[in-house]
C-alpha positions as CSV (number, residue, x, y, z in Angstrom):
1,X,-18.9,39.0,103.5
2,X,-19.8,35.8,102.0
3,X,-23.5,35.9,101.1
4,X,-23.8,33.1,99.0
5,X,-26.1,30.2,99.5
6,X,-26.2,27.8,96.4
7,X,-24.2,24.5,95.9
8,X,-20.6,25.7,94.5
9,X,-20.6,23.9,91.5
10,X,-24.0,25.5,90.6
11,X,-22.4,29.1,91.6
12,X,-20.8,31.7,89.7
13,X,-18.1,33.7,92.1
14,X,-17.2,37.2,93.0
15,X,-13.3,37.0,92.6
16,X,-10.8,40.0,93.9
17,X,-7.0,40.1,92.9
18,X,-3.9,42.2,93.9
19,X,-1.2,42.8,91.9
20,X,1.2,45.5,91.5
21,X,1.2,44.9,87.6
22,X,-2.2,44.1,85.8
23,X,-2.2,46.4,82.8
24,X,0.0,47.8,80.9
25,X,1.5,44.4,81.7
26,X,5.3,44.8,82.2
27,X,6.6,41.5,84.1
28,X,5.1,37.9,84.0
29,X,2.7,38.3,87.0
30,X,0.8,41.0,85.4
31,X,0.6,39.0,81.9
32,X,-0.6,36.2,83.9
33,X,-3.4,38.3,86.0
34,X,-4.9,39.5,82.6
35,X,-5.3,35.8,81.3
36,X,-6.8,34.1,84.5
37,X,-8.7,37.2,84.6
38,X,-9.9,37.3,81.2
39,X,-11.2,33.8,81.4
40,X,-12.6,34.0,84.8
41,X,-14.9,36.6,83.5
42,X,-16.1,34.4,80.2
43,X,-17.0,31.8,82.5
44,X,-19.6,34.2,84.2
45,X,-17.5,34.5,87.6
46,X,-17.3,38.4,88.7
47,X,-13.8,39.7,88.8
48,X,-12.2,43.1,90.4
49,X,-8.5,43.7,90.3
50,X,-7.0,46.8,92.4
51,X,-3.5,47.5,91.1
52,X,-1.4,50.3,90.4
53,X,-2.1,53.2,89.0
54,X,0.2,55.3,86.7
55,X,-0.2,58.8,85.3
56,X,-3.3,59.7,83.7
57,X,-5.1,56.3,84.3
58,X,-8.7,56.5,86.0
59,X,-9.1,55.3,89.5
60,X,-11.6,52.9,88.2
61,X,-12.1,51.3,85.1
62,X,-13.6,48.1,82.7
63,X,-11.2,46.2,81.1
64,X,-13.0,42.6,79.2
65,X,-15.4,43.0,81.7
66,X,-12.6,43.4,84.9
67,X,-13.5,46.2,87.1
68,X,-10.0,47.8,87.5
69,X,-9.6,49.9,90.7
70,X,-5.9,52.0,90.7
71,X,-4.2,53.1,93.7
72,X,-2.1,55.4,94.6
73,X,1.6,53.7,93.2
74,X,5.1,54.8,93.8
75,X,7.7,54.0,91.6
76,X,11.2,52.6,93.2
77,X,13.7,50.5,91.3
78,X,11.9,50.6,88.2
79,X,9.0,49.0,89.3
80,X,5.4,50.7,89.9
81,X,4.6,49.7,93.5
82,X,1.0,50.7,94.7
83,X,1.0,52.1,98.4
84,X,-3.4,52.0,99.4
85,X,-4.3,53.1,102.5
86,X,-6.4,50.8,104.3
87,X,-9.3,52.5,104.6
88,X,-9.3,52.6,100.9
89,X,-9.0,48.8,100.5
90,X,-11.6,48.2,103.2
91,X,-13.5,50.3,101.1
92,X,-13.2,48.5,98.2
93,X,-14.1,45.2,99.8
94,X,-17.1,46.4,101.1
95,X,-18.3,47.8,97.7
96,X,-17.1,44.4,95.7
97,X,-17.9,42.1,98.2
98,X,-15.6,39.2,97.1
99,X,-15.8,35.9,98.1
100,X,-12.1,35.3,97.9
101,X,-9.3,37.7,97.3
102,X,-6.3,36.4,95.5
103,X,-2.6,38.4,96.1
104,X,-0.2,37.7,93.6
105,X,2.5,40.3,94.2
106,X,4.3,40.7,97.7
107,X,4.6,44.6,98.7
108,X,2.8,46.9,101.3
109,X,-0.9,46.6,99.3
110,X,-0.6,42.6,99.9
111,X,0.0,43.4,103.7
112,X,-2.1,45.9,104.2
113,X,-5.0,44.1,101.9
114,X,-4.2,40.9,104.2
115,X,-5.1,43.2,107.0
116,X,-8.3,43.9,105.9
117,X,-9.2,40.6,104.5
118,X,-8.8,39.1,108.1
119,X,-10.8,42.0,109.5
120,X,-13.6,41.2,107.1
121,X,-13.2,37.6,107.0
122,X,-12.7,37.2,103.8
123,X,-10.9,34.1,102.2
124,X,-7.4,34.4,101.0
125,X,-5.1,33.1,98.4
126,X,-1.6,33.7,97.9
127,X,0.4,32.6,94.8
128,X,3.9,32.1,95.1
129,X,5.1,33.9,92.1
130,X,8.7,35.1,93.6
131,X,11.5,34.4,95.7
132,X,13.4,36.6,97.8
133,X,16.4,37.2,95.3
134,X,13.3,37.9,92.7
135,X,12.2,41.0,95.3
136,X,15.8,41.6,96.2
137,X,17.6,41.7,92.4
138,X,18.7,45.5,92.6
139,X,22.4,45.8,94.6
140,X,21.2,48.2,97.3
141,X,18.5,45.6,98.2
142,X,20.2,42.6,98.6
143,X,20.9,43.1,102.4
144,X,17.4,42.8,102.2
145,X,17.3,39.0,101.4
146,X,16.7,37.7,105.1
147,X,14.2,40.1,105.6
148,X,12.0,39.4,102.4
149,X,12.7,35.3,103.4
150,X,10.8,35.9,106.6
151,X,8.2,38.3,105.0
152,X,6.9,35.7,102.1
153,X,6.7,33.2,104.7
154,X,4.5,35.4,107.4
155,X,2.3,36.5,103.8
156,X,2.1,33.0,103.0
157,X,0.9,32.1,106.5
158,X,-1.7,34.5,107.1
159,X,-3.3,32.8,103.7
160,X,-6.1,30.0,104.0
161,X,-4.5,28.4,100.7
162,X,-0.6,28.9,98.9
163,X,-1.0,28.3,95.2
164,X,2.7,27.3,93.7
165,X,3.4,27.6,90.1
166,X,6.0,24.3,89.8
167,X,5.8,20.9,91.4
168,X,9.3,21.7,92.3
169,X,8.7,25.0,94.3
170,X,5.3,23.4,96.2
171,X,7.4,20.3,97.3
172,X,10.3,23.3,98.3
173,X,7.9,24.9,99.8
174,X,6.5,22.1,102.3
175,X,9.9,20.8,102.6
176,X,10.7,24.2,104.5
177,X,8.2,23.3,107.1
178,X,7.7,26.7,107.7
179,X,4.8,27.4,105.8
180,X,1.5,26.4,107.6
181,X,-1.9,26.8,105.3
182,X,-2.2,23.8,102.3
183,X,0.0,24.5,99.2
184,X,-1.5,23.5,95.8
185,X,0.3,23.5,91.9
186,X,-1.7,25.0,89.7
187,X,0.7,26.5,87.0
188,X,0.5,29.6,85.0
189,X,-1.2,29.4,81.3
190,X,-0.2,29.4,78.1
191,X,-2.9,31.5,76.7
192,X,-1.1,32.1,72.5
193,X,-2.5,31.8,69.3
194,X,-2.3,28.4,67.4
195,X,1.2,28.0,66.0
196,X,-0.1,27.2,62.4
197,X,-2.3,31.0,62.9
198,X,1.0,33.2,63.3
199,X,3.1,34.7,60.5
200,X,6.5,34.5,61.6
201,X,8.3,37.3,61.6
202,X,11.3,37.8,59.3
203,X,14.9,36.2,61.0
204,X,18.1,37.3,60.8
205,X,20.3,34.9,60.5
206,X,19.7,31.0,59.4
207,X,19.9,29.8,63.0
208,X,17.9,32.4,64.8
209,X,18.0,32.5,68.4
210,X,15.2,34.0,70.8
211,X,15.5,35.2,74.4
212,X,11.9,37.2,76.2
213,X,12.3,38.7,79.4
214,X,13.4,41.3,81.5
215,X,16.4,42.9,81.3
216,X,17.5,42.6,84.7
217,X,20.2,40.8,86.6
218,X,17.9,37.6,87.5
219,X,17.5,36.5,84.3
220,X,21.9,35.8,83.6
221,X,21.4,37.1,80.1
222,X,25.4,38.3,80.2
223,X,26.0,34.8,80.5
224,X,23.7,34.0,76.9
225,X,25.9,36.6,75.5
226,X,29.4,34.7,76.2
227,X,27.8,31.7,74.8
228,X,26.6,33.0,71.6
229,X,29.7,34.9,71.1
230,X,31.2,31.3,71.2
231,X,28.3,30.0,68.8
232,X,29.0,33.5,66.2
233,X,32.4,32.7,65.7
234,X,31.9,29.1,64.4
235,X,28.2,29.8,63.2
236,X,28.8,33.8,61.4
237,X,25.2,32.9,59.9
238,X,23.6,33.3,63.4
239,X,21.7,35.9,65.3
240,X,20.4,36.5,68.8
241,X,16.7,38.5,69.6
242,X,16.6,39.8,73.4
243,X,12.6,40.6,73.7
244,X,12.3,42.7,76.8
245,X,13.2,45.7,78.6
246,X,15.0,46.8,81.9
247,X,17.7,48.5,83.8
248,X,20.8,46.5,82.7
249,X,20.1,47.2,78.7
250,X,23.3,49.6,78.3
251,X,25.3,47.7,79.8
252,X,24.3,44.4,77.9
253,X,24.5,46.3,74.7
254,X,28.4,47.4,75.6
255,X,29.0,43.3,76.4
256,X,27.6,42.9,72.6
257,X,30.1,45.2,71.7
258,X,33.1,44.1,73.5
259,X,32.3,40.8,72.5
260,X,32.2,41.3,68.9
261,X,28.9,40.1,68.4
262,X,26.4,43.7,68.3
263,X,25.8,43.3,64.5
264,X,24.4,39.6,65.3
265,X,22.5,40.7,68.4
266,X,18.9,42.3,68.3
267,X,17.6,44.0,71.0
268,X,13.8,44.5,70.8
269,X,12.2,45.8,73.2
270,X,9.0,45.4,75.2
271,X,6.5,43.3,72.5
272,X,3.1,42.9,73.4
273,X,1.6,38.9,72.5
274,X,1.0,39.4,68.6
275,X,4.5,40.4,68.1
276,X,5.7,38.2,70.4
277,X,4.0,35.3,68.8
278,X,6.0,36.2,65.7
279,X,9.3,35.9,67.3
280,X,8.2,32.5,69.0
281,X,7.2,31.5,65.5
282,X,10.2,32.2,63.6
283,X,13.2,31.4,65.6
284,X,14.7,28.0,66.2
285,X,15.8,28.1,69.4
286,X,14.7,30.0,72.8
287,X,17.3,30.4,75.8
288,X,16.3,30.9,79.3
289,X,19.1,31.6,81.0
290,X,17.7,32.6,84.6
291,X,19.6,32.0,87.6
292,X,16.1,33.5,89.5
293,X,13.1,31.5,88.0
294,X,10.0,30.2,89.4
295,X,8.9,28.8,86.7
296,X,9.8,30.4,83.4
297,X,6.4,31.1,81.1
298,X,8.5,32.4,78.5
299,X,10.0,29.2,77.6
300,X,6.5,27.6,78.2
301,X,5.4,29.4,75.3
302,X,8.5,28.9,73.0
303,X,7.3,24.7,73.5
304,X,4.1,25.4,72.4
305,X,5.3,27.5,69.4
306,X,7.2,24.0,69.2
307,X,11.0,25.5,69.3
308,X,13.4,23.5,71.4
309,X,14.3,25.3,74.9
310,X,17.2,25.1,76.3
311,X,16.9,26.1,80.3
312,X,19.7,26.9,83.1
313,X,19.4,24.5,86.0
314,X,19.0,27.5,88.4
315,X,15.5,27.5,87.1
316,X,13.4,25.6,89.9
317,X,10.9,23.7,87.4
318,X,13.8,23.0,84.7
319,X,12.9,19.4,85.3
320,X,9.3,19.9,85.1
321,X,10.1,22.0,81.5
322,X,12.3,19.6,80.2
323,X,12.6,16.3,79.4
324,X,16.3,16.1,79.0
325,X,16.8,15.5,75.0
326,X,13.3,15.1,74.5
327,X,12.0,18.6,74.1
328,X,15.1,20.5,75.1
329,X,18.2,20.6,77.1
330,X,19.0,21.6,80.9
331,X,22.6,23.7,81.4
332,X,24.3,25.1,84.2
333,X,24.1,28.8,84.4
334,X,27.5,29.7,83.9
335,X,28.7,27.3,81.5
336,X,29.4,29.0,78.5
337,X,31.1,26.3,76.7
338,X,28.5,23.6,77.6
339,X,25.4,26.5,76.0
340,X,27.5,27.1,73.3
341,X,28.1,23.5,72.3
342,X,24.0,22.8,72.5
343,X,23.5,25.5,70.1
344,X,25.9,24.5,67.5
345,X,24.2,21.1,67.7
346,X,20.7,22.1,67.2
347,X,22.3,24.8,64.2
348,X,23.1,21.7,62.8
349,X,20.4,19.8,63.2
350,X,16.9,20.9,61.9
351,X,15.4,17.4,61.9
352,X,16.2,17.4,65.7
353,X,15.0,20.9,66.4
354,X,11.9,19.7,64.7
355,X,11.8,16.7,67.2
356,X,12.2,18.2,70.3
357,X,9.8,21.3,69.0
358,X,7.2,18.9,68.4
359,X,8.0,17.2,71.9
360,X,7.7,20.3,73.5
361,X,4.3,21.4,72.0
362,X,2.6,18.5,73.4
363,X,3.9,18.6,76.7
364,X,2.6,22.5,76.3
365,X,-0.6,21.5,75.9
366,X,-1.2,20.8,79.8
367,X,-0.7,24.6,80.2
368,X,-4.1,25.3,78.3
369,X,-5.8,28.2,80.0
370,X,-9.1,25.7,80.3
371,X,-7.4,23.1,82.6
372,X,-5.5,26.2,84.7
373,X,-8.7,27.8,85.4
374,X,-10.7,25.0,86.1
375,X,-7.9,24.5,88.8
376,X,-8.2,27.7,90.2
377,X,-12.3,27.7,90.6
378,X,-12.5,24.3,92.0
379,X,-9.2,26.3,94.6
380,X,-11.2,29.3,95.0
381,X,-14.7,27.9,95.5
382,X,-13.6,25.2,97.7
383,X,-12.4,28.8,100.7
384,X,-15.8,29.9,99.5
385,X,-17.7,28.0,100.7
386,X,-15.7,26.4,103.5
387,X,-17.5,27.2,106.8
């Protein structure tokens, strides 16, 4: 497949990608994807992604200069899962002739796609976005677990390179010894307009709290509703945003009520980057309170929109996110008291939420999409021209 014959740092690349979620991007994956890809493609590389395809979407399109192939998709669970043939991915191959394919999500186009890349002797990359409770979240699939264990380690292994998004998850990940090709951190990017460029939107409260992210178990958000509830009733002049969508709204929205709390909580819904931006921009505090968490872009954003973060310790790279009382604060993911008592502190404190903001915002700035996607050429060129 490979027909290139120049030196690789002289050469621009033909780049494929898998994921179940590209755009309209609904999880992190797919927000990532559009960025690498969008900056892959300004830097002159060539860049197809095949993802799934929802009612009245074309089977092939340009999107910033992505060609965008949709497949046939299934939706189970809430999520849009695509379900190519293989004759159809072959055929794709052959008419993009990539040099590398990249997978990021891990469903039957990865396995079937990984098929097909091996056939054609293609180069492959695999990033480890999610665990087996990420795949495994809805009740009737958590039998599942052990299953979806042993299938991320057979995807991983019939990669030629594993990309992990935390420090924490790579050395994990080789600790396991069951994981055979090299594993390499290159994180995801923070790809947001300048801090001092966004109009914040209008708060709620004087101590405005901000949460992004889906509403799904993983992400313990019942758990940043007991602890706020704590925070209302010695803070009244407080208020919580929950950015995001997903199955467990209703039933968050009746814990706001029995808690007493649904006048001080906002739920906002799905927000594309602009509005998100504002949200970043005018709280002064963000939560994530995952108990399932790779890495957690969300609250890399909230640093570089220089807001303290508070992160739960279930979080893999907490550690790598915070630098305890520097930029933020680490809590166990079922401690309301221990949340609760943080967020009265920082309520109290604008001079220290400054501090830690400001902390935060330059540790951000390693997450610059520049640095990430210089990391990921030098990954991707170095298959592509490996004999």
């Amino acid at each position: 497949m490979n027909t290139l014959n120049a030196e690789p740092a002289n050469r621009c690349l033909s780049i494929c990608m898998t994921s179940d979620d590209f755009v309209p991007g609904a999880t992190g994956v797919g927000t990532h994807v559009q960025i690498i890809a969008k900056h892959l493609v300004r830097l002159g590389h060539r860049v197809t992604i095949i993802t799934t395809r929802r009612a009245g979407e074309p089977e092939v399109e340009t999107w910033h200069g992505v060609t965008v192939h949709r497949v046939p998709t299934v939706k189970a669970f809430g999520f849009y899962q695509a379900i190519p043939s293989r004759k159809q991915l072959r055929s794709i191959f052959e008419a993009e002739r990539p040099d590398v394919v990249h997978h990021h999500y891990l469903g039957l186009m990865a396995v079937r796609a990984m098929a097909e890349c091996k056939a054609l002797g293609i180069k492959q990359v695999y990033t480890y976005h999610m665990t087996e409770d990420h795949l495994t979240q809805p009740l009737p699939l958590r039998p599942l677990r052990p299953i979806a264990a042993r299938l991320i380690v057979k995807v991983c292994n019939k990669a030629d390179l594993v990309i992990s998004v935390s420090e924490n998850l790579a050395k994990r990940l080789k600790d396991s010894g069951r994981i055979t090709p090299p594993i390499v951190t290159i994180s995801n990017p923070v790809d947001l307009p300048q801090p001092s460029d966004v109009t914040p939107a209008e708060k709620d409260a004087a101590f405005q709290l901000l949460f992004a992210g889906r509403l799904n178990p993983e992400k313990n958000i019942p758990f940043l509703l007991r602890a706020f509830a704590r925070l209302a009733k010695k803070l009244p002049d407080s208020s919580l945003w929950i950015a995001g969508r997903g199955a467990d709204q209703a039933q968050l929205e009746k814990q706001c009520q029995d808690l007493e709390i649904a006048a001080k909580v906002r739920f906002l819904g799905f927000l594309n980057h602009d509005e998100l931006s504002r949200c970043y921009a005018a709280c002064d505090a963000f939560v994530l309170p995952s108990r399932v968490e790779t890495q957690g872009l969300v609250a890399m954003e909230a640093m570089w929109f220089r807001k303290p973060i508070l992160v739960a310790s279930s979080v893999v790279s907490a550690t790598e996110l915070v630098d305890e009382g520097q930029n933020g604060y680490i809590v166990e993911p079922d401690n309301d008291t221990q949340l609760a008592a943080l967020l009265e502190k920082l309520a109290h404190a604008p001079e220290l939420r400054a501090k830690l903001g400001g902390a935060g915002y330059e540790k951000a700035s390693v997450f610059s999409p520049p640095r990430i996607i210089t990391a990921l050429v030098e990954a991707y060129g170095a298959l592509a021209y490996r004999p």
